[in-house]
C-alpha positions in Angstrom: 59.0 -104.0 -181.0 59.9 -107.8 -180.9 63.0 -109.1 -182.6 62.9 -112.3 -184.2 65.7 -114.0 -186.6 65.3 -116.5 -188.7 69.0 -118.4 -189.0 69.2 -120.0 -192.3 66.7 -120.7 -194.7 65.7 -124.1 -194.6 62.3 -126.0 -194.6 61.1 -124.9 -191.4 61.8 -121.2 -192.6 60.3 -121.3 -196.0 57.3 -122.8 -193.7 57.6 -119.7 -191.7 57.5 -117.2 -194.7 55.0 -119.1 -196.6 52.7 -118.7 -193.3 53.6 -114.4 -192.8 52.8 -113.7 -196.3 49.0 -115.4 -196.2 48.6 -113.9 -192.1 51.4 -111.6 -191.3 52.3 -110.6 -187.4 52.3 -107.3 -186.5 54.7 -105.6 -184.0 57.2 -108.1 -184.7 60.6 -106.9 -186.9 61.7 -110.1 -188.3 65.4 -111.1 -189.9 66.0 -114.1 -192.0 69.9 -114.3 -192.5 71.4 -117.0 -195.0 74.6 -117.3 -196.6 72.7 -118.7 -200.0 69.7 -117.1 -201.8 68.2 -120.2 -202.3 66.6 -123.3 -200.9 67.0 -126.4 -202.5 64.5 -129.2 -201.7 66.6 -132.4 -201.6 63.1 -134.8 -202.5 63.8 -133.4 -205.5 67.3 -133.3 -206.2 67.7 -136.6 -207.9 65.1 -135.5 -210.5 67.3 -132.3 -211.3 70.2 -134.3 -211.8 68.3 -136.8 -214.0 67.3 -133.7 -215.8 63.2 -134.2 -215.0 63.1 -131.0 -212.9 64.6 -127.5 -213.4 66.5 -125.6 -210.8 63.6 -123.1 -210.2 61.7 -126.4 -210.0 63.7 -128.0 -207.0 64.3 -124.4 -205.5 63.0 -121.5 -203.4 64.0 -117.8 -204.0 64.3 -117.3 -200.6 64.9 -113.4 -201.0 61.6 -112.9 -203.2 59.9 -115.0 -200.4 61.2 -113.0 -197.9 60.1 -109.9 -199.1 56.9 -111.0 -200.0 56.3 -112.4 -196.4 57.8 -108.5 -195.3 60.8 -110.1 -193.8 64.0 -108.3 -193.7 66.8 -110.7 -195.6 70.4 -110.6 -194.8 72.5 -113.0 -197.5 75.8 -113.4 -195.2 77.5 -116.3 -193.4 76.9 -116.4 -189.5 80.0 -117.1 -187.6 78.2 -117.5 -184.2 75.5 -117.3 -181.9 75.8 -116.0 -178.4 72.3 -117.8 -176.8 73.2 -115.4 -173.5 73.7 -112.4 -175.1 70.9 -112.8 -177.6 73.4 -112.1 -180.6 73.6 -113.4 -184.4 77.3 -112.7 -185.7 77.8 -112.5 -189.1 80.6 -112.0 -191.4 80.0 -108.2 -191.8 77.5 -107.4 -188.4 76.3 -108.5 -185.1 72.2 -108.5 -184.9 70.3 -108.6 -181.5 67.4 -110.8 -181.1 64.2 -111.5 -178.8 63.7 -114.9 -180.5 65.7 -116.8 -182.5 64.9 -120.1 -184.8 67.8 -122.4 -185.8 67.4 -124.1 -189.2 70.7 -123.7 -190.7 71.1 -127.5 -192.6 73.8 -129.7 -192.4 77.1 -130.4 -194.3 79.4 -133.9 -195.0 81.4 -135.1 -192.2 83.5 -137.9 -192.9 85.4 -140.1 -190.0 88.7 -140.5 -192.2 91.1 -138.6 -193.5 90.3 -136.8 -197.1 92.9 -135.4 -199.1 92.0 -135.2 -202.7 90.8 -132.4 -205.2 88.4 -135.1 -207.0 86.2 -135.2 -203.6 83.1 -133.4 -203.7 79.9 -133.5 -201.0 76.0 -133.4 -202.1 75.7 -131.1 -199.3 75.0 -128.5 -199.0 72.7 -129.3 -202.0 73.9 -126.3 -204.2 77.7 -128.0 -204.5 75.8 -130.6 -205.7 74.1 -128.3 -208.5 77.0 -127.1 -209.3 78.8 -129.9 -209.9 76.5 -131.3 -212.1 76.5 -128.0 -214.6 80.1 -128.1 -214.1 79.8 -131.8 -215.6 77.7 -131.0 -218.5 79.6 -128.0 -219.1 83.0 -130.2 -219.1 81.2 -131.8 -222.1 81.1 -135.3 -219.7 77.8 -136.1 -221.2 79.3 -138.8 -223.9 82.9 -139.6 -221.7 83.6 -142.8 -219.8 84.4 -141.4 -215.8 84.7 -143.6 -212.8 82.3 -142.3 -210.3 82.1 -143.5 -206.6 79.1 -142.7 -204.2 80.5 -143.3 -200.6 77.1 -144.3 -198.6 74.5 -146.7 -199.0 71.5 -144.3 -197.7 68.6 -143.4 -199.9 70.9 -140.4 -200.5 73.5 -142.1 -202.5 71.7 -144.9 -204.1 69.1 -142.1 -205.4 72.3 -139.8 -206.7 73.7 -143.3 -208.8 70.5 -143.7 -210.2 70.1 -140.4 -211.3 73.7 -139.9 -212.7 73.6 -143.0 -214.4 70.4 -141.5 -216.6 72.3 -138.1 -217.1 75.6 -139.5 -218.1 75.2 -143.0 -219.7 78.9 -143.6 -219.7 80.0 -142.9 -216.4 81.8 -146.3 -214.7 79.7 -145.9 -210.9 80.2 -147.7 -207.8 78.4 -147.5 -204.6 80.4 -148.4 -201.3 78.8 -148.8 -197.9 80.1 -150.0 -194.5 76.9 -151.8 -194.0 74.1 -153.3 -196.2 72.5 -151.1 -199.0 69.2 -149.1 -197.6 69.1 -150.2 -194.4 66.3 -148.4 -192.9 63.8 -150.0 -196.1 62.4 -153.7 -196.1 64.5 -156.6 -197.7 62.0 -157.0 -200.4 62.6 -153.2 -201.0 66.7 -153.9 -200.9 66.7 -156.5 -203.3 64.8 -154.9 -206.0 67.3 -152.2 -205.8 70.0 -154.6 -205.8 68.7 -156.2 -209.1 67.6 -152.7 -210.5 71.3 -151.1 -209.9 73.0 -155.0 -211.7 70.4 -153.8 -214.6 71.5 -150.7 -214.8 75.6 -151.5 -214.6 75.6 -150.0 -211.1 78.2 -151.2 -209.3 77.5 -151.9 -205.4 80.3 -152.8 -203.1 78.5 -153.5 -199.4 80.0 -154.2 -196.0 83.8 -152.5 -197.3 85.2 -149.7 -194.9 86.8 -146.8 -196.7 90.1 -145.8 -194.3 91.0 -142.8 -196.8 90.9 -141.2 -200.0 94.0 -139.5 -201.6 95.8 -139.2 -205.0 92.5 -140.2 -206.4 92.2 -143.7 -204.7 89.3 -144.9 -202.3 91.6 -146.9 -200.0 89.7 -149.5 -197.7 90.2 -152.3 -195.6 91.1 -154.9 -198.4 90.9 -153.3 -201.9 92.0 -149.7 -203.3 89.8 -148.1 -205.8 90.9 -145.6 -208.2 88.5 -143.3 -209.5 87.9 -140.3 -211.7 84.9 -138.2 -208.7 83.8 -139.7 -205.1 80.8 -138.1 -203.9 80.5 -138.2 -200.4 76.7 -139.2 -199.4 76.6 -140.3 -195.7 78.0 -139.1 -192.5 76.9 -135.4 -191.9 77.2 -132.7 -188.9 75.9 -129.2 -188.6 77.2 -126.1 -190.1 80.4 -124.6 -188.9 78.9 -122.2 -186.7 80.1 -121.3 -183.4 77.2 -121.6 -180.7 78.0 -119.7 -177.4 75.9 -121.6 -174.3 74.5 -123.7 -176.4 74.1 -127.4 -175.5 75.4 -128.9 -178.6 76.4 -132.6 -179.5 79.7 -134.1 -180.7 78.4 -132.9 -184.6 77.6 -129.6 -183.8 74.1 -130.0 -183.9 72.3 -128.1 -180.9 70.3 -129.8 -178.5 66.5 -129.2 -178.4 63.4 -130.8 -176.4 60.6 -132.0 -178.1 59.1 -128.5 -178.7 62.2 -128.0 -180.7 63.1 -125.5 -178.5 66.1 -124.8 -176.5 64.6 -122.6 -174.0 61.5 -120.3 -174.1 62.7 -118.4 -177.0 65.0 -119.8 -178.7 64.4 -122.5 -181.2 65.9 -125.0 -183.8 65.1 -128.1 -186.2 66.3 -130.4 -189.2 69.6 -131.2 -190.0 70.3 -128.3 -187.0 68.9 -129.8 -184.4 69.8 -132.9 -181.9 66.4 -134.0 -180.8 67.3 -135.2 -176.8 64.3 -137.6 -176.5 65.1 -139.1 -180.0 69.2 -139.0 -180.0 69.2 -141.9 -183.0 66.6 -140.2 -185.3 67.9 -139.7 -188.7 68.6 -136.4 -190.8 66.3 -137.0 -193.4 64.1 -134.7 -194.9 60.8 -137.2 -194.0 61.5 -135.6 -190.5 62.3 -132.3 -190.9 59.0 -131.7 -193.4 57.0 -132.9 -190.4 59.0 -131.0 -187.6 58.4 -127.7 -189.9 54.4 -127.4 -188.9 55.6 -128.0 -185.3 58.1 -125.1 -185.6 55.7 -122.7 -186.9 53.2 -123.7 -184.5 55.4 -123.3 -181.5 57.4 -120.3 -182.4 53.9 -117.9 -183.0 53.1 -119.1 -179.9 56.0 -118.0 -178.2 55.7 -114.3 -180.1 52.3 -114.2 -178.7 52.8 -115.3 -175.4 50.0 -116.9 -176.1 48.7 -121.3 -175.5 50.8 -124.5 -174.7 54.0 -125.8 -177.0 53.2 -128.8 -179.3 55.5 -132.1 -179.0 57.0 -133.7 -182.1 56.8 -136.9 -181.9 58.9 -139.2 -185.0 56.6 -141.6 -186.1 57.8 -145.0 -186.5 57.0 -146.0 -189.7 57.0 -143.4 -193.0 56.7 -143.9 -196.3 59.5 -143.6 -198.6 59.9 -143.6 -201.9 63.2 -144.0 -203.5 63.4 -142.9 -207.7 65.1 -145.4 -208.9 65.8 -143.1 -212.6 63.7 -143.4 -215.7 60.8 -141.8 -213.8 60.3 -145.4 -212.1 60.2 -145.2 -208.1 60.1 -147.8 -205.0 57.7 -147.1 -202.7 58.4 -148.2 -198.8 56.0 -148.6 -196.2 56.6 -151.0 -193.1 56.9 -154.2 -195.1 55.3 -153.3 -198.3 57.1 -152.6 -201.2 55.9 -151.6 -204.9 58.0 -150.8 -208.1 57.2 -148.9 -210.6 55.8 -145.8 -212.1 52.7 -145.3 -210.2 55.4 -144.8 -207.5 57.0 -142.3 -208.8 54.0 -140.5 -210.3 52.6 -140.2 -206.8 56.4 -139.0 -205.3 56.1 -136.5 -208.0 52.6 -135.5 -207.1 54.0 -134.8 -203.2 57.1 -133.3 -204.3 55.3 -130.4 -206.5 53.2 -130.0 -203.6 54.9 -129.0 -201.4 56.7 -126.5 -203.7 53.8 -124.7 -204.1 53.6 -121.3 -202.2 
């Protein structure tokens, strides 16, 4: 019998075990190992910190799902990955594999020095839970903190939103090296510029942060103290150690456009360094449409069976950025639209594809 393991439990996974438990495989022992029971889906994150969505809402169980699809689940770190000797190494064991499928995420990676205790990283996404309990359990709800998001993205705009609904008092400030949102439309940018003056957002564009200690931002011209600085942009893959892997200067591993790395081994999302699309970004847009390509790919491989599918990124996606207040932007090319109906349909998708 046919080993497969699943490394990590992220979108392309839960794809994977949502498929096995509607048409299982037979002769095939399969392994999903993950150093966290669940799986958080970040679309949806800003809503739980708002306080819209619950955190069985946002969230897989990815043991139940596991045993529901029949697939053996291991909850322990992997240290490494020997591609040559076809071996996962965990904390506590070594398992052997036929086939193996890469989708471990991604975690903050920041290109100056960090020495602070007040520093905390919205990935992976369950620090980020926990350090908004943490908040409301610090009885922050009603208290005047001075918040930084470092990171224009839709990542860190969507987080100041949301914290600004959840805790009216907090004193927050964006800072980005570049412009605000750069991958939306300027129509889109400068209704979220207006939206975030509304909201007594603060937003600090085209300022380089050198450091952070003794709870000051320090950049190239002024020094910001503050109270928490979440860290929302600049990212690199897990700290595992891949053995004859073709990896990239961020630890993500190099696949083609079948999202393999050879004939049986496979990886994707915030894992994966596509090598025909070396700039695409690590948003979850891309890894929700690599997922069907994963699935596809990797039962054809356990079969032995039919030609690989190639991803291909499409060039324009929609996006839409909640904005707090159940009020959204919607993104598309050069079309923008604010409002609710935007967020009613992001809402709409989101619970989608949360259903099993």
């Amino acid at each position: 019998m046919k080993n497969l393991i699943l490394a990590g439990g992220g979108h392309g996974h839960i794809n994977i075990l949502k498929r096995l438990i509607k048409s299982p495989l037979k002769d095939i022992n399969i392994t999903l190992i993950t150093d966290y029971g669940r799986q958080y889906y970040s679309g949806m994150l800003s809503g739980f910190v708002e306080g819209i969505y619950t955190e069985d809402e946002i969230s897989f169980d990815v043991r139940e799902l596991s045993k529901r699809a029949n697939v053996n689940y291991v909850e322990e770190e992997i240290i490494s990955i020997d591609k040559n000797k076809k071996v996962v190494t965990t904390e506590n064991d070594e398992y052997s594999y036929d086939f193996l499928s890469i989708n471990l995420g991604s975690m903050a990676n920041v290109n100056f020095p960090v020495d602070d205790n007040g520093v905390l990283n919205v990935k992976p996404i369950s620090e980020l839970i926990e350090t908004k309990e943490s908040f409301l359990k610090k009885g922050f709800k009603d208290e005047v903190k001075k918040i930084y998001f470092i990171g224009g993205g839709a990542s860190g705009v969507e987080l100041a939103f949301s914290f600004r609904e959840a805790f009216k008092n907090f004193d927050i400030t964006i800072i980005t090296s570049g412009e605000i949102l750069e991958n939306f439309n300027e129509k889109s940018r400068k209704k979220v510029r207006k939206l975030l003056n509304k909201k007594n957002i603060n937003l600090v564009e085209g300022s380089f942060v050198t450091e952070i200690k003794n709870h000051t931002i320090i950049t190239e011209s002024v020094n910001y103290e503050f109270d928490y600085v979440f860290l929302t942009s600049g990212f690199k893959g897990v700290d595992v150690k891949y053995i004859d892997f073709d990896v990239d200067n961020r630890n993500y591993v190099t696949v083609d456009e079948r999202l393999m790395v050879d004939e049986s081994t496979f990886s994707m999302g915030d894992s994966a360094n596509i090598y025909k699309y070396p700039n695409l970004t690590k948003a979850g847009v891309f890894a929700i449409r690599e997922a069907p390509f994963l699935l596809e790919n990797l039962m054809s491989a356990l079969k032995n069976s039919g030609d690989k599918k190639s991803y291909e990124p499409q060039l324009k996606y929609l996006q839409i950025l909640n904005c707090g207040g159940k009020k959204a932007i919607m993104n598309y090319g050069k079309f923008s639209f604010y409002g609710r109906l935007s967020w009613w349909l992001k809402d709409k998708i989101d619970r989608k594809y949360m259903e099993i």
